[in-house]
TIMILUM-476323 format. One record per residue (C-alpha): chain; residue number from 1; x, y, z. Coordinates in Angstrom, 1 decimal, decimal comma. Layout:
# residues N
kette nr x y z
A NUM X Y Z
...
***
This chain:
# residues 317
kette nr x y z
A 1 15,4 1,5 -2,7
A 2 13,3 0,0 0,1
A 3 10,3 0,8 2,2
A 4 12,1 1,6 5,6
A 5 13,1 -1,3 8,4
A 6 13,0 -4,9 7,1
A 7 9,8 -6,6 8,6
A 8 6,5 -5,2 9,6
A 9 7,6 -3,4 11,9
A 10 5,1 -0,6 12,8
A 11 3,0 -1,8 10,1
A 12 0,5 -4,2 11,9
A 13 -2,7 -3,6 9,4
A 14 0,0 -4,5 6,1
A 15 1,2 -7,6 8,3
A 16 -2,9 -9,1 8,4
A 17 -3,6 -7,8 5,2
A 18 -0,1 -9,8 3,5
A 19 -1,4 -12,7 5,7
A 20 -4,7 -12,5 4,8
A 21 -4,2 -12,8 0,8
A 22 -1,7 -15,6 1,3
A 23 -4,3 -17,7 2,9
A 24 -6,8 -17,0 1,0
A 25 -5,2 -17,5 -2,2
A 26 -3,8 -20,6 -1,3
A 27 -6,8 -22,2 0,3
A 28 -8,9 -21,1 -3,4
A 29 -6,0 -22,4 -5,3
A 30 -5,7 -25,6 -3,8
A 31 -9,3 -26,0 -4,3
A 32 -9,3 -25,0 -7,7
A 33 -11,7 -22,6 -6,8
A 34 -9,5 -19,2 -7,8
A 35 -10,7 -18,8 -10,9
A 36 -14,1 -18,3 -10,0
A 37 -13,6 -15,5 -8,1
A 38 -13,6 -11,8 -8,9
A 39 -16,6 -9,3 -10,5
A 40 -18,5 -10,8 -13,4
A 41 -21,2 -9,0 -15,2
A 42 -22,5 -11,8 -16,6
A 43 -23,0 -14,0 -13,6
A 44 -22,8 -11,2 -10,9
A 45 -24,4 -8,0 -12,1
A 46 -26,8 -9,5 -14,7
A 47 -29,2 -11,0 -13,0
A 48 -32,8 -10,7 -13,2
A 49 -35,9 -11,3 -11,4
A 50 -38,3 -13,9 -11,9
A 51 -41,7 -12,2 -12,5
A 52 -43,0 -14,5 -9,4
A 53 -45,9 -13,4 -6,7
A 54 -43,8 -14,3 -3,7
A 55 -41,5 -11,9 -3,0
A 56 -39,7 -13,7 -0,4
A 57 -38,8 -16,3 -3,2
A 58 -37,6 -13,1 -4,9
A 59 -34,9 -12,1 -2,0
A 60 -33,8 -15,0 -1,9
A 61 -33,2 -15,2 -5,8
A 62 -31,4 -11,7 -5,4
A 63 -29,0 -12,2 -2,7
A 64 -28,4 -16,2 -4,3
A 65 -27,1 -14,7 -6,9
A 66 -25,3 -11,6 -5,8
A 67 -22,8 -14,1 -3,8
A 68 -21,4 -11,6 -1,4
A 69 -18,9 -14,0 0,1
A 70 -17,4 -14,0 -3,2
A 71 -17,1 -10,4 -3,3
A 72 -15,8 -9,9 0,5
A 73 -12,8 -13,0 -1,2
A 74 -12,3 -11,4 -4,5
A 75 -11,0 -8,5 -2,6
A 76 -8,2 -10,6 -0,7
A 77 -7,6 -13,5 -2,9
A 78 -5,0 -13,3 -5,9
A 79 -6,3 -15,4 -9,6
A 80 -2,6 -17,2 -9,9
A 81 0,7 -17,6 -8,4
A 82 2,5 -14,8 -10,6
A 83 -0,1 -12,4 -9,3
A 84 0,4 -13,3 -6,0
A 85 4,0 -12,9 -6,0
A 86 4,1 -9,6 -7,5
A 87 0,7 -8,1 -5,1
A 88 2,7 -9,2 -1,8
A 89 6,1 -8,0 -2,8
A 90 4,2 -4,7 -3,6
A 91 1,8 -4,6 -0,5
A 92 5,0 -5,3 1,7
A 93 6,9 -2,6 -0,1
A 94 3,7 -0,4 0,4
A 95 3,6 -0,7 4,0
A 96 5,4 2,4 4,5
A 97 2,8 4,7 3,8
A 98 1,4 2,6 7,3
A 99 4,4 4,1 9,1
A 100 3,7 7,2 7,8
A 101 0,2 8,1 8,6
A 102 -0,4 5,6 11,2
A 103 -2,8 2,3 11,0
A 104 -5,6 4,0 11,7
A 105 -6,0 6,5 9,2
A 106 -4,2 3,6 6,9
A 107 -7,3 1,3 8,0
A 108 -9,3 3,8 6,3
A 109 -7,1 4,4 3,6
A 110 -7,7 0,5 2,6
A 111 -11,3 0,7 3,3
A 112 -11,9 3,5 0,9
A 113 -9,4 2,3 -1,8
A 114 -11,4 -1,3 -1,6
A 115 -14,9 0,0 -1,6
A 116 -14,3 2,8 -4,4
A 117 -12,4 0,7 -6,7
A 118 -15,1 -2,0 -6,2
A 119 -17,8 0,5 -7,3
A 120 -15,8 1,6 -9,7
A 121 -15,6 -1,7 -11,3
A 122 -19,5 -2,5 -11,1
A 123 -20,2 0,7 -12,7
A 124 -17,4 -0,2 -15,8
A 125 -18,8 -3,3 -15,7
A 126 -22,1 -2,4 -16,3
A 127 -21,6 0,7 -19,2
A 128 -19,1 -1,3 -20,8
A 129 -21,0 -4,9 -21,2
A 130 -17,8 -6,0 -23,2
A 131 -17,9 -10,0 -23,7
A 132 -14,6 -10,1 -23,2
A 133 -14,7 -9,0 -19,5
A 134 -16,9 -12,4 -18,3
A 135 -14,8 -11,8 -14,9
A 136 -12,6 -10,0 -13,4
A 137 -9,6 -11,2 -11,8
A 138 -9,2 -11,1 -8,3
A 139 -7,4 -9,4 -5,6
A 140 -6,1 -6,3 -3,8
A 141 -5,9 -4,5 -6,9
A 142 -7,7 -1,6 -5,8
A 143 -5,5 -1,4 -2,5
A 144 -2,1 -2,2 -4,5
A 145 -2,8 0,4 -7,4
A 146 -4,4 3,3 -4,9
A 147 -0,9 3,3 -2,9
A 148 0,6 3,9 -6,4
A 149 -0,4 7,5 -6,2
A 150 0,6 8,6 -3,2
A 151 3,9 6,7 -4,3
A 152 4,2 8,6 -7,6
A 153 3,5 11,9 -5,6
A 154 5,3 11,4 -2,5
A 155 8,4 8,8 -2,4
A 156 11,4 10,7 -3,9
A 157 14,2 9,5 -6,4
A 158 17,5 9,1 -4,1
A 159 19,2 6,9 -7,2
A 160 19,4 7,3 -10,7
A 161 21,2 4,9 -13,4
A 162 21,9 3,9 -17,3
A 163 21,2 0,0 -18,8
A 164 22,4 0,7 -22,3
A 165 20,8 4,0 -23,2
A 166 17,9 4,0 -21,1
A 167 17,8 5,4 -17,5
A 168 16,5 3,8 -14,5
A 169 15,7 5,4 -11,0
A 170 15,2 3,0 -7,5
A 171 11,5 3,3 -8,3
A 172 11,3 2,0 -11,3
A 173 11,2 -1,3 -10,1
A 174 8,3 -0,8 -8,2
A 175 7,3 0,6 -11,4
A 176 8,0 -2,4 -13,2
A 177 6,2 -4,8 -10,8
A 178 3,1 -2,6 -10,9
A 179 3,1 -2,7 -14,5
A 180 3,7 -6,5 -14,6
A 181 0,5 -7,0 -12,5
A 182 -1,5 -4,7 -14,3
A 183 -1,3 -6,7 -17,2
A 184 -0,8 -10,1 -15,7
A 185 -4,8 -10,9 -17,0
A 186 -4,9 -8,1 -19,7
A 187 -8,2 -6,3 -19,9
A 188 -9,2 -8,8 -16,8
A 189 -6,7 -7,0 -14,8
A 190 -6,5 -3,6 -16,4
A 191 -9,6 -2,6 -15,1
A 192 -9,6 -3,3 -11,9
A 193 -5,7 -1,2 -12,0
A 194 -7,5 1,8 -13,3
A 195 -10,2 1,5 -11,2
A 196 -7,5 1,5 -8,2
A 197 -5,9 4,5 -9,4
A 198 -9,3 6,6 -9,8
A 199 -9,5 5,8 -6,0
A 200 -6,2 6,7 -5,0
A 201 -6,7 9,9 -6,6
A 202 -10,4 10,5 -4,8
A 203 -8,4 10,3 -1,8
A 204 -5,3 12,3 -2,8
A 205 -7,9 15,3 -3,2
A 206 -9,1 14,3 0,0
A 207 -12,9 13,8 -0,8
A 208 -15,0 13,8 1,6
A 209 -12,3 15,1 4,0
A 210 -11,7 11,5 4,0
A 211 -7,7 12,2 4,7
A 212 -9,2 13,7 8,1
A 213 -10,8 10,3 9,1
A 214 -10,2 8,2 11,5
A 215 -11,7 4,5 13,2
A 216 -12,7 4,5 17,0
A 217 -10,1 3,7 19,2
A 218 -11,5 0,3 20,1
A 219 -11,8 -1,0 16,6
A 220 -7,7 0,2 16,3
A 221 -7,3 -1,8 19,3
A 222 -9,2 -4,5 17,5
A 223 -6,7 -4,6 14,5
A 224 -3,3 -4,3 16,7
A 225 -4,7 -7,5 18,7
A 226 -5,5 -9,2 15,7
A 227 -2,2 -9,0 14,0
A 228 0,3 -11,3 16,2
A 229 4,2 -10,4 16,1
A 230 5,9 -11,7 13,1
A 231 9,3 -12,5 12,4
A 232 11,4 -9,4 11,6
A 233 8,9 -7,3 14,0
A 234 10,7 -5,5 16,4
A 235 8,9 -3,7 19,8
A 236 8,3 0,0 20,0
A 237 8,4 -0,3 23,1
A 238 11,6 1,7 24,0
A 239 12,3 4,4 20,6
A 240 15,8 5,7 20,9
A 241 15,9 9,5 22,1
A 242 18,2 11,8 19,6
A 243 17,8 15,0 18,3
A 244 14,6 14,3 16,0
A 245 12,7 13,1 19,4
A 246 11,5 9,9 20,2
A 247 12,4 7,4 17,1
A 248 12,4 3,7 16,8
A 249 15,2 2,1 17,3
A 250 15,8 1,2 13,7
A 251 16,3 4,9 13,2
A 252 18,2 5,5 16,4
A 253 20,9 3,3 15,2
A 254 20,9 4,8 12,1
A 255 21,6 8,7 13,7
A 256 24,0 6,8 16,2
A 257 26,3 5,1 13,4
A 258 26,0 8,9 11,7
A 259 27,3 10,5 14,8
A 260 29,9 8,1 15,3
A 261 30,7 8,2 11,9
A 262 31,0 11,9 12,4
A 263 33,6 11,7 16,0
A 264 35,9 9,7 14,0
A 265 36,3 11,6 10,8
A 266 35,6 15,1 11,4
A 267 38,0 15,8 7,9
A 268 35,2 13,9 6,0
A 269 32,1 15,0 7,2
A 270 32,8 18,6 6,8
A 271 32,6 19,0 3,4
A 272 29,4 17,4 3,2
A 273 27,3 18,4 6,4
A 274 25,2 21,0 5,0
A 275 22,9 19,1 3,2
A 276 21,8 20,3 -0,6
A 277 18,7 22,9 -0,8
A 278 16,8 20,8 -3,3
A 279 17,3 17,7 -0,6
A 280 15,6 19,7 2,1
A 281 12,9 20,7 -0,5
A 282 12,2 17,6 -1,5
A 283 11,7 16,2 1,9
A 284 9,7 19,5 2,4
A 285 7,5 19,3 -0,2
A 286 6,3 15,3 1,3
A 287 4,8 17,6 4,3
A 288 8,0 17,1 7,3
A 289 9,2 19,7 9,0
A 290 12,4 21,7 7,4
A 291 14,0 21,7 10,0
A 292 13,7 18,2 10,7
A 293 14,1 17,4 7,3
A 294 17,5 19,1 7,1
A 295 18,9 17,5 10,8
A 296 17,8 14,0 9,2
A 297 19,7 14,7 6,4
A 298 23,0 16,0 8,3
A 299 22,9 12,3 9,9
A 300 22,2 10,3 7,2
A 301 25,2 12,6 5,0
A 302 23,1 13,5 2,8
A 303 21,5 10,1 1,9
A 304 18,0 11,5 1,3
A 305 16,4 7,8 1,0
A 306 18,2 7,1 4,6
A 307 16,7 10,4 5,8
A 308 13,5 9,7 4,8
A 309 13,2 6,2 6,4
A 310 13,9 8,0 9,4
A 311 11,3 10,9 9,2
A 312 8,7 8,2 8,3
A 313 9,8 6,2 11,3
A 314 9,7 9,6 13,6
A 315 6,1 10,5 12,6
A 316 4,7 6,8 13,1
A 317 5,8 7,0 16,8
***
């Protein structure tokens, strides 16, 4: 299973954000300052005022100790190298929910996953006072995790198979390197995971009619300018025109090498045009047209992971 064309392309806001916790996490880990990131209720949240008679003295106390550059890194910076792995691999894989929805409303999407989870966390922090918490570990978590929703509810199973006795789908390895980051720092970790999830779910239900939202068009511009081409990018520049529209070119050559396919072996393609009901349902049920749904999966032969890279690619032109 994959997450569409190799490379960020289409995906500008994934490419910064990747780039973005590489840097930072290497920059705190070479100055063996990446543990000393992340939420901490002792140091963080615990904090009180001075009885004093100057109250600017008492600002300044406040906002000394709140560190707020350390929250704005926390949020891209991973604890270790494990952790870093498995968060890029997964935000890389995740970038096409970008594709799908756009980088606009997937700026947003990030915004709200970051702030909620963060909340989320201060409030835990705060009922739970648990010892064992003395901070956080640090990182996307609340992005990574919030995309696991929409990944549960919305990516279909196109492959299923057997290890011994135990069946396996081509999610479950994004399963599995979820799971491995979750508890990469036990309880340190875990909470910040759940906390992810809780947001992903406030915006499934679309709270707020947040689903709706969108960033001015200069601050879009802002984010396409700031992330440069990158190796494996390709230009939209000139989609492919078949019968799903305008599409990329990634999915162009996919419907060409179908319809070629097609010309020169008209004996086997007729058995298996007519794609099956529960194919066109499931493509249905993630919110593409039927119709489109069922042409995608005539030129992909049925390959309803093919079909749905190229839906996904259609609706982010």
């Amino acid at each position: 299973m994959n997450g569409g064309p190799s490379g960020f392309n289409n995906a500008p806001i994934t490419r910064t954000f990747v780039i973005a916790c590489a840097l930072f996490t290497i920059v705190f880990g070479i100055r063996g300052r990446s543990s000393k990131l992340g939420l901490s209720y002792q140091v963080d949240l615990e904090w009180k005022v001075n009885e004093i008679n100057n109250h600017a003295m008492e600002i300044l106390d406040i906002f000394e100790k709140l560190q707020l550059w350390k929250l704005i890194v926390s949020v891209f910076a991973f604890s270790s190298t494990p952790e870093l792995m498995f968060g890029l691999y997964l935000l890389y894989y995740f970038r096409v929910f970008e594709r799908q929805i756009g980088s606009n409303k997937y700026s947003v999407f990030i915004l709200f996953s970051v702030i909620v989870s963060l909340v989320l966390e201060v409030l835990a922090l705060a009922l739970l006072k648990d010892p064992t918490l003395n901070k956080l570990t640090s990182g996307p978590y609340g992005l990574i995790f919030s995309s696991f929703v929409t990944f549960y509810l919305d990516i279909p199973v196109s492959t299923r198979f057997r290890v011994f006795s135990l069946r396996f789908s081509d999610k479950s390895f994004i399963y599995l390197a979820g799971f491995q980051l979750l508890l990469s720092s036990w309880k340190r970790s875990i909470l910040p995971g759940i906390c992810g999830l809780v947001a992903g779910s406030l915006y499934r239900l679309n709270i707020f009619c947040i689903r709706r939202m969108k960033f001015p068009e200069f601050i879009a511009s802002f984010f396409s300018w700031l992330s440069w081409p990158s190796v494996g990018s390709t230009s939209p520049a000139a989609p492919s025109r078949n019968v799903l529209g305008n599409l990329p070119s990634y999915a162009g050559r996919q419907v060409e090498a179908s319809l070629l396919f097609e010309r020169n072996n008209p004996a086997l393609v007729s058995s298996t045009t007519e794609p099956p009901e529960d194919f066109i349902a499931t493509l249905v049920s993630m919110g593409f047209d039927r119709n489109s749904a069922r042409q995608a999966l005539i030129h992909s032969r049925n390959d309803i992971n093919t079909a749905t890279n190229i839906l996904l690619e259609s609706q982010s032109h």
